[in-house]
Biopython code that builds the backbone (N, CA, C, O; Angstrom):
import numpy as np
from Bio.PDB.StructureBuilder import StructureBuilder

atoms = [
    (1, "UNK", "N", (0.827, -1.198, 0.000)),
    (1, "UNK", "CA", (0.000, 0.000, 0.000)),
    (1, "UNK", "C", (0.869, 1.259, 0.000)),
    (1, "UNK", "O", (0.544, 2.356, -0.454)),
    (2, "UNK", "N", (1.845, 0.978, 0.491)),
    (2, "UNK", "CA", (2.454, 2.395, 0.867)),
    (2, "UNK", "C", (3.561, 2.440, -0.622)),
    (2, "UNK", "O", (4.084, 3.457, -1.077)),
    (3, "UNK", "N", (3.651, 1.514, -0.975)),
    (3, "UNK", "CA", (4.053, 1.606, -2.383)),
    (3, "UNK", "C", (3.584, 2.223, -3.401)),
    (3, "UNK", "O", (4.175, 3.101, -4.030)),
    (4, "UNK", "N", (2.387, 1.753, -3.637)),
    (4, "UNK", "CA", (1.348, 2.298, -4.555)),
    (4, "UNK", "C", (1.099, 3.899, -3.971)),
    (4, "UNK", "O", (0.796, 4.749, -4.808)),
    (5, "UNK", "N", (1.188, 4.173, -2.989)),
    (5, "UNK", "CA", (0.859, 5.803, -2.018)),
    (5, "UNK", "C", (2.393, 6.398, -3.013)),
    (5, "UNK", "O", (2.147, 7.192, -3.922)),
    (6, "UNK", "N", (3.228, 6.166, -2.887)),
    (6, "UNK", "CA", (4.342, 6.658, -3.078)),
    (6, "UNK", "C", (4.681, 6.701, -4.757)),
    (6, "UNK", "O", (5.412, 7.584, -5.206)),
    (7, "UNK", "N", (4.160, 5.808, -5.508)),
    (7, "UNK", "CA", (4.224, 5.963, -6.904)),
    (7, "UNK", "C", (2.848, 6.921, -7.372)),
    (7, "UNK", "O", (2.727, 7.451, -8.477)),
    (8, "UNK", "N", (2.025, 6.986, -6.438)),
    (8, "UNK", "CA", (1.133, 7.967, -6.851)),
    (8, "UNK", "C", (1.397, 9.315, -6.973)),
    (8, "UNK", "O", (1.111, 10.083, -7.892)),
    (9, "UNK", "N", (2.154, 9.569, -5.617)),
    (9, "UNK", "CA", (2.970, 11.154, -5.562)),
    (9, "UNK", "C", (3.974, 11.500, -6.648)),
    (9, "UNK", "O", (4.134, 12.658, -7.033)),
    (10, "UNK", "N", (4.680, 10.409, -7.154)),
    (10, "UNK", "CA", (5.797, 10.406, -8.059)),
    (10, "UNK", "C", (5.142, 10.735, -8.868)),
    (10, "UNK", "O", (5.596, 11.828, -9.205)),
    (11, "UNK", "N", (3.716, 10.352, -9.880)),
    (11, "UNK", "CA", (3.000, 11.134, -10.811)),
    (11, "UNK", "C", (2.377, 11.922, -10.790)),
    (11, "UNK", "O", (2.098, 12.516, -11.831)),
    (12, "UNK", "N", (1.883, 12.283, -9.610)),
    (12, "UNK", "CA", (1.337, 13.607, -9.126)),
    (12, "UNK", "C", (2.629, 14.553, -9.351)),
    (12, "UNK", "O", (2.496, 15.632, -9.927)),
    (13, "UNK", "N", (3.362, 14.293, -9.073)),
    (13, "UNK", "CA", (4.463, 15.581, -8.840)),
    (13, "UNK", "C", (5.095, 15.750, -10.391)),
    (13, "UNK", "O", (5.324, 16.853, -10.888)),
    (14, "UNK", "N", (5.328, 14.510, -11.045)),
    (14, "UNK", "CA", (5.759, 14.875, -12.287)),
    (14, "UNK", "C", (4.764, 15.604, -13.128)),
    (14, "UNK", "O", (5.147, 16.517, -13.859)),
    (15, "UNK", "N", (3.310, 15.196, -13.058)),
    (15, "UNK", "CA", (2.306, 16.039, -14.193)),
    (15, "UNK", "C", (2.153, 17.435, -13.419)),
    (15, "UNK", "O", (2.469, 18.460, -14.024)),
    (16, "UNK", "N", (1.875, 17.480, -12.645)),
    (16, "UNK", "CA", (2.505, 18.548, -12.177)),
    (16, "UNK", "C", (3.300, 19.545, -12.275)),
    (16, "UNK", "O", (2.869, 20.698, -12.324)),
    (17, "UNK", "N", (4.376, 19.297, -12.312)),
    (17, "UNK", "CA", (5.854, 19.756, -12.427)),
    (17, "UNK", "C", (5.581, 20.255, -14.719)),
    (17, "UNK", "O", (5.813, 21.357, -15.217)),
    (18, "UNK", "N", (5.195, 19.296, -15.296)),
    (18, "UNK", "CA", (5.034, 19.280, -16.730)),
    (18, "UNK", "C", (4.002, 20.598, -16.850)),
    (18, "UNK", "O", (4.188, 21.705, -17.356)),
    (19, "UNK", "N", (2.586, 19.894, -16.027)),
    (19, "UNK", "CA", (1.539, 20.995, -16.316)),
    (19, "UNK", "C", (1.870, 22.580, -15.955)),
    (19, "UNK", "O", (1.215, 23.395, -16.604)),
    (20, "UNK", "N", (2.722, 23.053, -15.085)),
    (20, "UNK", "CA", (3.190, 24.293, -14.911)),
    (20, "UNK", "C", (4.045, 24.992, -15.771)),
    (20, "UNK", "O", (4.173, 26.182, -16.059)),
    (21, "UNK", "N", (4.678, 23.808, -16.155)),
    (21, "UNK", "CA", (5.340, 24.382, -17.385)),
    (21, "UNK", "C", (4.606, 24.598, -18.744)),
    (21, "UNK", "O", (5.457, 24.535, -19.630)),
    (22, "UNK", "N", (3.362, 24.828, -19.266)),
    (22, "UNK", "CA", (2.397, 25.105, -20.326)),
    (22, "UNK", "C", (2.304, 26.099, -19.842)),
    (22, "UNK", "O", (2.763, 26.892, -20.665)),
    (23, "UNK", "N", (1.991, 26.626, -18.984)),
    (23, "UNK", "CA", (1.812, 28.304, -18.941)),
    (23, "UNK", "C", (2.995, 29.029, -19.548)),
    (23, "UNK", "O", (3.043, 29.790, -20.514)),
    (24, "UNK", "N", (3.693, 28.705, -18.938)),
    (24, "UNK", "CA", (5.264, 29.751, -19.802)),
    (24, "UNK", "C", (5.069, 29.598, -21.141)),
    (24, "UNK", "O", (4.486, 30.468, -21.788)),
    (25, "UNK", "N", (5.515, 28.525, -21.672)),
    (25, "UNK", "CA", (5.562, 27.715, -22.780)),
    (25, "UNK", "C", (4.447, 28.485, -23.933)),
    (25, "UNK", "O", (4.886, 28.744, -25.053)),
    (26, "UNK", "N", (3.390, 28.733, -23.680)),
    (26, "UNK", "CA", (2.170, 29.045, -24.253)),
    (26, "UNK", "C", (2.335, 30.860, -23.909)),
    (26, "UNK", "O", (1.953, 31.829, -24.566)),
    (27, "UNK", "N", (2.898, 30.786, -22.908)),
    (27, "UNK", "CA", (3.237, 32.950, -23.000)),
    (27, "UNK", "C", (4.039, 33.650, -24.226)),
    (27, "UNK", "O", (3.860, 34.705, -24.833)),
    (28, "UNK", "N", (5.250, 32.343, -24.359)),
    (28, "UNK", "CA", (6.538, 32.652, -25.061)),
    (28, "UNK", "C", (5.777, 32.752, -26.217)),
    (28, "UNK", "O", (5.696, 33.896, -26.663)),
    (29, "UNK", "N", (4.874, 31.393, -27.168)),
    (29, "UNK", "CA", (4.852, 31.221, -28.354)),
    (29, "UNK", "C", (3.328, 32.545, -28.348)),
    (29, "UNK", "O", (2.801, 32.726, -29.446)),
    (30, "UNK", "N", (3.059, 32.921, -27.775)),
    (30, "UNK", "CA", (1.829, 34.271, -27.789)),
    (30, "UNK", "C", (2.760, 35.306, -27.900)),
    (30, "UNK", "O", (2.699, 36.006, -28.911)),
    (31, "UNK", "N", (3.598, 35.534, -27.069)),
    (31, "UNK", "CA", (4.529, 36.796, -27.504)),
    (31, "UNK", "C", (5.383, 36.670, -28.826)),
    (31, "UNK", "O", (5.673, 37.806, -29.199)),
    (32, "UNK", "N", (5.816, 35.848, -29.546)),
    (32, "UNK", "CA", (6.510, 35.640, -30.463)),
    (32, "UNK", "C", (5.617, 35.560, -31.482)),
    (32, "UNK", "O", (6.040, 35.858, -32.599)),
    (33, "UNK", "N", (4.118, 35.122, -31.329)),
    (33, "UNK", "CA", (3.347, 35.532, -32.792)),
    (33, "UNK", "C", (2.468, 37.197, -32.664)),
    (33, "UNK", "O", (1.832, 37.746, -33.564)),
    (34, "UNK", "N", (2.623, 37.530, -31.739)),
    (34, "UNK", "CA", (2.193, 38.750, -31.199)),
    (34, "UNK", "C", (3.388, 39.333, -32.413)),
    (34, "UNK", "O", (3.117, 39.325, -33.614)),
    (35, "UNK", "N", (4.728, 39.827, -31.866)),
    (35, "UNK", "CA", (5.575, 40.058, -32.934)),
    (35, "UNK", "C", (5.550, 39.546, -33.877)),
    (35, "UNK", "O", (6.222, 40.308, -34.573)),
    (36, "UNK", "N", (5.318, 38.918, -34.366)),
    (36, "UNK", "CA", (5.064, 38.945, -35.863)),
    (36, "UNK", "C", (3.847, 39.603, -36.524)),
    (36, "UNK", "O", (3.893, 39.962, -37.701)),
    (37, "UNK", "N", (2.682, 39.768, -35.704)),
    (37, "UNK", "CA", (2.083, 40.221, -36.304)),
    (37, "UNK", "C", (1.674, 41.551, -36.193)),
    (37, "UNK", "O", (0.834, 42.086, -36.917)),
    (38, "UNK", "N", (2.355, 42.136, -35.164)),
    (38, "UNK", "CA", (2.644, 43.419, -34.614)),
    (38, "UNK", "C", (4.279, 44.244, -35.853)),
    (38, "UNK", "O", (4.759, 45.357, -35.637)),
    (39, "UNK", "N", (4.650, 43.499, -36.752)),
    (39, "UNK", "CA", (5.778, 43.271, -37.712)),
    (39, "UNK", "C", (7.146, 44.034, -36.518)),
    (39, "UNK", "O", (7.735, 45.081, -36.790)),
    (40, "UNK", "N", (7.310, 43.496, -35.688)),
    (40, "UNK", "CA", (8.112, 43.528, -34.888)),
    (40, "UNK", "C", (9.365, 42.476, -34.943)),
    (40, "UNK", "O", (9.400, 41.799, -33.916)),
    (41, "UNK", "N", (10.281, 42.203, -35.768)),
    (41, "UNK", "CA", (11.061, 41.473, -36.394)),
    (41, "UNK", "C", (12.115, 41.463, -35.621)),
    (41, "UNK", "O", (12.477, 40.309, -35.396)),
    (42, "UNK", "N", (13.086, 42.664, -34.866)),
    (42, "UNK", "CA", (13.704, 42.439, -33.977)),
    (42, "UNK", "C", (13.348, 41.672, -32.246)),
    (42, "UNK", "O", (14.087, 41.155, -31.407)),
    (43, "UNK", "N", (12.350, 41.850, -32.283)),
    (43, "UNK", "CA", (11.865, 40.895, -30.964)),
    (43, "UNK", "C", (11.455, 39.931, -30.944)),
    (43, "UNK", "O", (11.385, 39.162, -29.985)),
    (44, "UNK", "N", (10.948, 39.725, -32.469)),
    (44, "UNK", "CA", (10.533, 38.071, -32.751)),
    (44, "UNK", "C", (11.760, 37.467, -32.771)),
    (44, "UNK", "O", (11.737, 36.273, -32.472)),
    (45, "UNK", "N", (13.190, 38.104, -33.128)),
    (45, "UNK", "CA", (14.114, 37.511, -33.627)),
    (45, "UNK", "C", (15.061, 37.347, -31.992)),
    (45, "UNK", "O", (15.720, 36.349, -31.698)),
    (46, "UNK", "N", (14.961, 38.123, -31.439)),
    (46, "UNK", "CA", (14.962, 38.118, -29.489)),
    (46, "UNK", "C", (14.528, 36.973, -28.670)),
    (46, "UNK", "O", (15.042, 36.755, -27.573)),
    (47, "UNK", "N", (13.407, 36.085, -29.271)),
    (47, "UNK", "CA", (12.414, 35.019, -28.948)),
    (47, "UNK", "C", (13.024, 33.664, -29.752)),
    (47, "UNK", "O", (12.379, 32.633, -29.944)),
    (48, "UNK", "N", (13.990, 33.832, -30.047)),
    (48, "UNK", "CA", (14.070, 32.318, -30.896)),
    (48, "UNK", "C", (15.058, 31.751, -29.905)),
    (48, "UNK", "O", (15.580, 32.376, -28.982)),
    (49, "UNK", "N", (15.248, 30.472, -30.222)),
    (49, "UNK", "CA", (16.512, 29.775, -29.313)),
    (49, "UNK", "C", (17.883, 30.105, -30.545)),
    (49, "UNK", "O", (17.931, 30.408, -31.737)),
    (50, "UNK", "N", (19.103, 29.774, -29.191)),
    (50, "UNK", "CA", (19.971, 30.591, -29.999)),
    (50, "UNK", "C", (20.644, 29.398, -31.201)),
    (50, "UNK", "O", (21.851, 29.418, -31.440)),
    (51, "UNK", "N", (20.126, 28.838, -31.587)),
    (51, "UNK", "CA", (20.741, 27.846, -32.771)),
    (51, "UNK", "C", (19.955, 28.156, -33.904)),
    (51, "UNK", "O", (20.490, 28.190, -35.012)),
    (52, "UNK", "N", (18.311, 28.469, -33.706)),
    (52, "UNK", "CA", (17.630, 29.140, -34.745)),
    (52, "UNK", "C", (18.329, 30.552, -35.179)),
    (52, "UNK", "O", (18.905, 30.861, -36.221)),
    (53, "UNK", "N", (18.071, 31.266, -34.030)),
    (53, "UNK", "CA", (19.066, 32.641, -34.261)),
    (53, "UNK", "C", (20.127, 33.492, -34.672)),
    (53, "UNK", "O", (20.399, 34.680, -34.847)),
    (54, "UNK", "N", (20.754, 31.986, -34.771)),
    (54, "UNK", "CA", (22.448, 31.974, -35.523)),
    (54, "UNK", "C", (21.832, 31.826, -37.055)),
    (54, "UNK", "O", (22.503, 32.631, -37.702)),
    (55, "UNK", "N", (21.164, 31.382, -37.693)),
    (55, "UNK", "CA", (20.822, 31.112, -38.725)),
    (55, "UNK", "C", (19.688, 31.396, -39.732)),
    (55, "UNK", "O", (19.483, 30.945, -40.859)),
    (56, "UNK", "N", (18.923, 32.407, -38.869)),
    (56, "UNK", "CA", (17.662, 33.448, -39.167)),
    (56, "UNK", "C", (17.629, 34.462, -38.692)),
    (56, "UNK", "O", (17.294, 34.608, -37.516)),
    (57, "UNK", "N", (18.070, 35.750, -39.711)),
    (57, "UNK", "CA", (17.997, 37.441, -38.795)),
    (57, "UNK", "C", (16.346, 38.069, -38.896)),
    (57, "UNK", "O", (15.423, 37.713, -39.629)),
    (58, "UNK", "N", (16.389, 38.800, -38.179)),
    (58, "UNK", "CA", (15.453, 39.753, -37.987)),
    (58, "UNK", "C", (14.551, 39.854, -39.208)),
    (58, "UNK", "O", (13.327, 39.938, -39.306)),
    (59, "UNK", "N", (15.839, 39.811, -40.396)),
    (59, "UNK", "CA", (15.264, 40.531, -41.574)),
    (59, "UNK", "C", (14.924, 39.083, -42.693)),
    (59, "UNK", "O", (14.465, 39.254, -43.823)),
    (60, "UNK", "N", (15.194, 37.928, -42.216)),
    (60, "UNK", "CA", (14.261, 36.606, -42.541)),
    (60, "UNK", "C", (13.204, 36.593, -41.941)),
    (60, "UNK", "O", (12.294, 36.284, -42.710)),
    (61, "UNK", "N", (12.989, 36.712, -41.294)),
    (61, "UNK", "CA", (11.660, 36.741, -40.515)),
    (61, "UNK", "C", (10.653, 37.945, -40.899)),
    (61, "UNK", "O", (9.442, 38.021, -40.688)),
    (62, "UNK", "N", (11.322, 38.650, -41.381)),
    (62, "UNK", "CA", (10.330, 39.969, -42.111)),
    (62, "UNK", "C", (10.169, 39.395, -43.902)),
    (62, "UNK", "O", (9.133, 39.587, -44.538)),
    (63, "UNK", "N", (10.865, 38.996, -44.233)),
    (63, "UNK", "CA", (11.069, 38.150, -45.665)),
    (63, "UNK", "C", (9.778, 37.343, -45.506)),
    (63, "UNK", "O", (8.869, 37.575, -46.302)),
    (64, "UNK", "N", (9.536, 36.012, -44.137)),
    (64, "UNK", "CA", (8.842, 34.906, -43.888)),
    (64, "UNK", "C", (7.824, 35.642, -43.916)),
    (64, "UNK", "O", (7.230, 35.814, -44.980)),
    (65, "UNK", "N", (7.568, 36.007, -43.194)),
    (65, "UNK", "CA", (5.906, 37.003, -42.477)),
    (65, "UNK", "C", (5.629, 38.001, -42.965)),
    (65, "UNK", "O", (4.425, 38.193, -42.792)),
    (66, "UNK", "N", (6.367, 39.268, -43.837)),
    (66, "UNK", "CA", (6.157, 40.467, -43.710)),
    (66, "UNK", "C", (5.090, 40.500, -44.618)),
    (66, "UNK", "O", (4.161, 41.227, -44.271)),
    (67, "UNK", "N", (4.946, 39.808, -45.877)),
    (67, "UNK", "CA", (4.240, 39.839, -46.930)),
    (67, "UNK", "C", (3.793, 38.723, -47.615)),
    (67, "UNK", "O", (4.634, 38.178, -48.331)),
    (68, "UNK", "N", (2.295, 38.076, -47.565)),
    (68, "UNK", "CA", (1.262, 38.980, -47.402)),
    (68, "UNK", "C", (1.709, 39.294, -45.795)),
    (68, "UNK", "O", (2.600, 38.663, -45.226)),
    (69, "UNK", "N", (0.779, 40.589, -45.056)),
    (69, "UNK", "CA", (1.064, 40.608, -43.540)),
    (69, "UNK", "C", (0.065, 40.375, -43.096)),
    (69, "UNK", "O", (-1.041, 40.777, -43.458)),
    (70, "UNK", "N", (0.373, 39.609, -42.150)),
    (70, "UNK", "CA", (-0.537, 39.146, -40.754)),
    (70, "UNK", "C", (-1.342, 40.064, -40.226)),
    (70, "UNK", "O", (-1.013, 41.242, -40.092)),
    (71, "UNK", "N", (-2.410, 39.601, -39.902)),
    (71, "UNK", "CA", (-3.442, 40.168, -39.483)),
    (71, "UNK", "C", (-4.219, 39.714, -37.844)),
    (71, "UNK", "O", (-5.139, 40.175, -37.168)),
    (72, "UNK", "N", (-3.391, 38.733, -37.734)),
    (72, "UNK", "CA", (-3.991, 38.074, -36.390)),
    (72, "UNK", "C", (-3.191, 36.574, -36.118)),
    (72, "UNK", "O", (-2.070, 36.445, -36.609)),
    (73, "UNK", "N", (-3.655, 35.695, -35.501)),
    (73, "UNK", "CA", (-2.925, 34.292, -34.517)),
    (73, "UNK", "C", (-4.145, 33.736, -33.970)),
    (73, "UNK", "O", (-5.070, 34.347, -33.435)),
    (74, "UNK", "N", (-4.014, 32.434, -34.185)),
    (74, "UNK", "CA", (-4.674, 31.805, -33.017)),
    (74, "UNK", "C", (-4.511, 30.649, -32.262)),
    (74, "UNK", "O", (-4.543, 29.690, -33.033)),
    (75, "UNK", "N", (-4.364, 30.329, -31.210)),
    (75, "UNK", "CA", (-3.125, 29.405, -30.522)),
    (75, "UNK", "C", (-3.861, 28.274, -30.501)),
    (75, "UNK", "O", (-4.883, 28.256, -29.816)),
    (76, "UNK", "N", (-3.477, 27.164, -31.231)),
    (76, "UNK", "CA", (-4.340, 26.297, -31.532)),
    (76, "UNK", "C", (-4.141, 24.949, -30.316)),
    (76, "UNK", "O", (-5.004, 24.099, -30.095)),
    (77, "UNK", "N", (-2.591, 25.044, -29.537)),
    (77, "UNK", "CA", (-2.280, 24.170, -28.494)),
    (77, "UNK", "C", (-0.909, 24.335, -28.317)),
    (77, "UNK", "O", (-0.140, 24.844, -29.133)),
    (78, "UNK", "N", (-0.623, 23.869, -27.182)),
    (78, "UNK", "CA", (0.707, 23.642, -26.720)),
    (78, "UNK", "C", (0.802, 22.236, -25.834)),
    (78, "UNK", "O", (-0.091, 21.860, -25.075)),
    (79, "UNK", "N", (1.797, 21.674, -26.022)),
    (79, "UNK", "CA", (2.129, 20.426, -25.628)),
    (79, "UNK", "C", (3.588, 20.607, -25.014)),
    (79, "UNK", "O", (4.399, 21.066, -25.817)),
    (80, "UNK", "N", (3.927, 20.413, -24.117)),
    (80, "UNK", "CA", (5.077, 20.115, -23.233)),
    (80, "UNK", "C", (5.479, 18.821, -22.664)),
    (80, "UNK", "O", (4.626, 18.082, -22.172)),
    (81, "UNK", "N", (7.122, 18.394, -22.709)),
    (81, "UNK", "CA", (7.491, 17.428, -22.367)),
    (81, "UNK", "C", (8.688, 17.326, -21.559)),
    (81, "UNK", "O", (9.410, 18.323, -21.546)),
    (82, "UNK", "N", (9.068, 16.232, -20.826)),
    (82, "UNK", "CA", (10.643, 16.343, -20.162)),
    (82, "UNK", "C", (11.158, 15.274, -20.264)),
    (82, "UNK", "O", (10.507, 14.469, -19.599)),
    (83, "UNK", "N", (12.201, 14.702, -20.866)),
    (83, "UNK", "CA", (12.418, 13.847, -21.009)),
    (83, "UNK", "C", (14.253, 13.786, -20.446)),
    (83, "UNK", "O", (15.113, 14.601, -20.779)),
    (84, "UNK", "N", (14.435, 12.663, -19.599)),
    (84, "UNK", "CA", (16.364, 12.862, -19.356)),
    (84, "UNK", "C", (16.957, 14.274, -19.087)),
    (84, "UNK", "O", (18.068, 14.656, -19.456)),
    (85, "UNK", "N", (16.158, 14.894, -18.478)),
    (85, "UNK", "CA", (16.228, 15.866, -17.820)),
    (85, "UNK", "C", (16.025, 17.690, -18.481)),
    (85, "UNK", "O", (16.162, 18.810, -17.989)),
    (86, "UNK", "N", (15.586, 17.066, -19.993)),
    (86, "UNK", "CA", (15.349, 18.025, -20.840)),
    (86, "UNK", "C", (14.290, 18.649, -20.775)),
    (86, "UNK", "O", (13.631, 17.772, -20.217)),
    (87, "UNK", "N", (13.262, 19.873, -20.964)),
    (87, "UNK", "CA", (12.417, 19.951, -21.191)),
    (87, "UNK", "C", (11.685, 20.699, -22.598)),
    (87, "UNK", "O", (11.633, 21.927, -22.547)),
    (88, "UNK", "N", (11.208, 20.133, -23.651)),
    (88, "UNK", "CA", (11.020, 20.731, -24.484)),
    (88, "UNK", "C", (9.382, 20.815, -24.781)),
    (88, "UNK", "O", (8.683, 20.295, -23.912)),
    (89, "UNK", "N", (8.596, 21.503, -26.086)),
    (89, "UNK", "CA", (7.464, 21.463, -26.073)),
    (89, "UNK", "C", (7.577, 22.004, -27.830)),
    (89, "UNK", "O", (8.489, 22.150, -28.644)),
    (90, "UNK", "N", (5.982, 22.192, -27.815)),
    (90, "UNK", "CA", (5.345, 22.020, -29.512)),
    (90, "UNK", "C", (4.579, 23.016, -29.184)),
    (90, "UNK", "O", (4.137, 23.248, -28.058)),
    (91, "UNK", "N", (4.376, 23.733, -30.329)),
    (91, "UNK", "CA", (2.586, 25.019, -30.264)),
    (91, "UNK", "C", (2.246, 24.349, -31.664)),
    (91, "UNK", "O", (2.944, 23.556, -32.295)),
    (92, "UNK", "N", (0.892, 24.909, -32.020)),
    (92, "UNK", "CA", (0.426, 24.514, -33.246)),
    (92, "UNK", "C", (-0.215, 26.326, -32.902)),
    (92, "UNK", "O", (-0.905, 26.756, -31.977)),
    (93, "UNK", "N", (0.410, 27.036, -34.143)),
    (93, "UNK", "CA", (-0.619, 28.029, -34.061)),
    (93, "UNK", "C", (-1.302, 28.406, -35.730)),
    (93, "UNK", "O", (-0.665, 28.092, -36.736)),
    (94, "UNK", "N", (-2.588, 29.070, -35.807)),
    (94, "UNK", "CA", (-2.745, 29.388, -37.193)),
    (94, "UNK", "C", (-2.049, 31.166, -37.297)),
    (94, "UNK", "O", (-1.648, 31.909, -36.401)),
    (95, "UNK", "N", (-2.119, 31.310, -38.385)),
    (95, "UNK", "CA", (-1.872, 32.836, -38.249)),
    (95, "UNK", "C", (-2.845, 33.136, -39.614)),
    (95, "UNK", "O", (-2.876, 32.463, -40.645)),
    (96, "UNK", "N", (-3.514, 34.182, -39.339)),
    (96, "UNK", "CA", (-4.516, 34.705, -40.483)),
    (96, "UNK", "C", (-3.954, 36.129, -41.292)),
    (96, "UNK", "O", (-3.222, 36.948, -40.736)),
    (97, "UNK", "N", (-4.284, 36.215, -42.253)),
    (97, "UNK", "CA", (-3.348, 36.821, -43.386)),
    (97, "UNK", "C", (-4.314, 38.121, -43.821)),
    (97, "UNK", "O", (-5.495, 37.907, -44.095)),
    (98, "UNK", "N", (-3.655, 39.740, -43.883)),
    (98, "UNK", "CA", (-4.903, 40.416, -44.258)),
    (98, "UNK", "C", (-5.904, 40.395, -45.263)),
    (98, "UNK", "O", (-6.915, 41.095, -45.324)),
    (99, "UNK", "N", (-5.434, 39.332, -46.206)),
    (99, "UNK", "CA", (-6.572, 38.731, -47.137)),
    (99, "UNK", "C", (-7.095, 37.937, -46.760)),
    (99, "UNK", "O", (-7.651, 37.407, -47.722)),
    (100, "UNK", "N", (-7.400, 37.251, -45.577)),
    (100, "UNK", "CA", (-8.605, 36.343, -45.143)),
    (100, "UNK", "C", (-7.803, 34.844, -44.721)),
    (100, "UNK", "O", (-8.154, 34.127, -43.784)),
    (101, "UNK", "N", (-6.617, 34.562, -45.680)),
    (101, "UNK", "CA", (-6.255, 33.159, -45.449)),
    (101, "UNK", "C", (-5.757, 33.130, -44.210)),
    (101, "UNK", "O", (-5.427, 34.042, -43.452)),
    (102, "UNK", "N", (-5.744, 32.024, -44.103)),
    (102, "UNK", "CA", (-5.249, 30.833, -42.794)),
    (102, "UNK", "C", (-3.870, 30.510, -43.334)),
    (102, "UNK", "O", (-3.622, 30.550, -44.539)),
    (103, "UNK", "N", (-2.572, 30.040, -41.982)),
    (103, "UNK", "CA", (-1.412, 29.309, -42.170)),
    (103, "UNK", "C", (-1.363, 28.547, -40.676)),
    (103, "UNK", "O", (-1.129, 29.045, -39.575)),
    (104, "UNK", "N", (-1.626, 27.358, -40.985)),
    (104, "UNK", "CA", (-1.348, 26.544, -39.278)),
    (104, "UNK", "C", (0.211, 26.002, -39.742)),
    (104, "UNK", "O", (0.599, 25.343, -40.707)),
    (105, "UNK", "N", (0.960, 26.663, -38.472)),
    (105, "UNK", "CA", (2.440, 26.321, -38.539)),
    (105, "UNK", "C", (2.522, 25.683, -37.173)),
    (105, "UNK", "O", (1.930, 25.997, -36.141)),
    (106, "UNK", "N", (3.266, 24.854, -37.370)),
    (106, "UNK", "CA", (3.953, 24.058, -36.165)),
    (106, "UNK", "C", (5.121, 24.724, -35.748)),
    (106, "UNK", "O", (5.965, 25.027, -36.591)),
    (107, "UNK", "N", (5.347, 25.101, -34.070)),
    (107, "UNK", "CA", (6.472, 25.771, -33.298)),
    (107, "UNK", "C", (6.891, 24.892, -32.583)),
    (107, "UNK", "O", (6.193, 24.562, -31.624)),
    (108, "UNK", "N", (8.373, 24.122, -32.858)),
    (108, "UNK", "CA", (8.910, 23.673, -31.926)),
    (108, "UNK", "C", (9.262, 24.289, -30.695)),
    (108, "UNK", "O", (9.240, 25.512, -30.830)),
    (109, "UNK", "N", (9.578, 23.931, -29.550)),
    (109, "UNK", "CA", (9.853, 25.084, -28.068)),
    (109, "UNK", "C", (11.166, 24.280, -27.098)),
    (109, "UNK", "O", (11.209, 23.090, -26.787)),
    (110, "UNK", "N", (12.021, 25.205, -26.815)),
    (110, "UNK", "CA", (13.175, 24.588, -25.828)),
    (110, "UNK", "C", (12.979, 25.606, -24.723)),
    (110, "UNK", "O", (12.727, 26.810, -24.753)),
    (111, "UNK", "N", (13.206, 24.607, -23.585)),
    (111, "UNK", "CA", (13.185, 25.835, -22.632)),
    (111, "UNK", "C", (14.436, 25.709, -21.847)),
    (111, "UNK", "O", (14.532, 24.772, -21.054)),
    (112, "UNK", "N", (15.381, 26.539, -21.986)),
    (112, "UNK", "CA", (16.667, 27.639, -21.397)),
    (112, "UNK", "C", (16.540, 28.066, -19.793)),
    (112, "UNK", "O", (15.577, 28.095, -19.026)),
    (113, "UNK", "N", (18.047, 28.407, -19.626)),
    (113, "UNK", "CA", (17.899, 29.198, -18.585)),
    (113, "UNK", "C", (17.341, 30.334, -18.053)),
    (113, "UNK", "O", (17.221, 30.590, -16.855)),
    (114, "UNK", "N", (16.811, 31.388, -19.524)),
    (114, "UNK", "CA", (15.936, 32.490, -19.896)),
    (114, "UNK", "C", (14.315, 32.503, -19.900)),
    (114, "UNK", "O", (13.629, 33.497, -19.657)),
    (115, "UNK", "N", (13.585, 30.543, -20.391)),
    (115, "UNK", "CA", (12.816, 30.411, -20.107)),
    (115, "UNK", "C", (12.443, 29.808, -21.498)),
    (115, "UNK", "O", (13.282, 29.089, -22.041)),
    (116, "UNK", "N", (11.130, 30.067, -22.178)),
    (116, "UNK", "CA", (11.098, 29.357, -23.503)),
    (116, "UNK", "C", (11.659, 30.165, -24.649)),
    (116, "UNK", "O", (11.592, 31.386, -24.791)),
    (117, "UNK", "N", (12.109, 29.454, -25.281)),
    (117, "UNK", "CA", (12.575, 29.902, -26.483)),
    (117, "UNK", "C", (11.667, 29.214, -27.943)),
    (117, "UNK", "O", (11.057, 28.162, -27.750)),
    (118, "UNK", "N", (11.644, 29.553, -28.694)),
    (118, "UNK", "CA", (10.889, 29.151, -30.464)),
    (118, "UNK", "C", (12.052, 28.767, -31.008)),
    (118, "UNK", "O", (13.107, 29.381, -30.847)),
    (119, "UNK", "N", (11.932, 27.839, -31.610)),
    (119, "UNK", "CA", (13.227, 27.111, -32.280)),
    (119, "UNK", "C", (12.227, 26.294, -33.314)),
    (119, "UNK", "O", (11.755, 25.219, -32.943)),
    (120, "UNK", "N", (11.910, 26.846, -34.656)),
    (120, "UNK", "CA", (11.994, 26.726, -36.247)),
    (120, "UNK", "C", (12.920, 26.340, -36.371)),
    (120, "UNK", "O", (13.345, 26.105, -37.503)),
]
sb = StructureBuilder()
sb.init_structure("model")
sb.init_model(0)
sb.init_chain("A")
sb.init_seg("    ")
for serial, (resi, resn, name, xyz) in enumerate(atoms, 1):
    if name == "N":
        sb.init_residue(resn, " ", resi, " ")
    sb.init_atom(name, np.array(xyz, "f"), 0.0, 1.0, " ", f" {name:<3s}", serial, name[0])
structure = sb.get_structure()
């Protein structure tokens, strides 16, 4: 009994520990499509992890998004995970275009000593 008591806490504490981490996780990828669609290219480019960042400036990301331009976001989910001591996560967001269309893009997510990062 006291076994089963004790592996219960162990998953209590891990979903737990996971589920707290979706709030951040889901702030980061809202502020990072916020900039984009706010055409804020240096702060979207502020929001990436730094291996994306080495390899996409400010002014790719105005290339990606700027045109047609965004008109809105809508956060379709976030999923978080930890695995071997890592913790990473997924967004699915759409972004709507000032001509009416839809783009559902998938956001990979690492989270840093800074907190989450977007890593395309």
């Amino acid at each position: 009994m006291l076994l089963l008591v004790g592996c219960g806490a162990l998953v209590y504490a891990t979903v737990s520990s996971i589920s707290g981490a979706v709030g951040p996780a889901q702030d980061a990828v809202e502020d990072y499509a916020t900039a984009l669609v706010e055409q804020r290219w240096d702060d979207a480019h502020d929001m990436l992890c730094d291996e994306t960042a080495a390899r996409m400036s400010a002014d790719d990301l105005e290339e990606l998004y700027g045109e047609p331009e965004l008109a809105g976001f809508g956060l379709d989910g976030v999923h978080v995970s930890s695995y071997n001591g890592r913790t990473t996560g997924d967004a699915t967001i759409t972004f709507t275009y000032e001509q009416g269309m839809e783009q559902q893009v998938a956001l990979p997510l690492v989270e840093d000593d800074d907190g989450w990062r977007v890593c395309p």
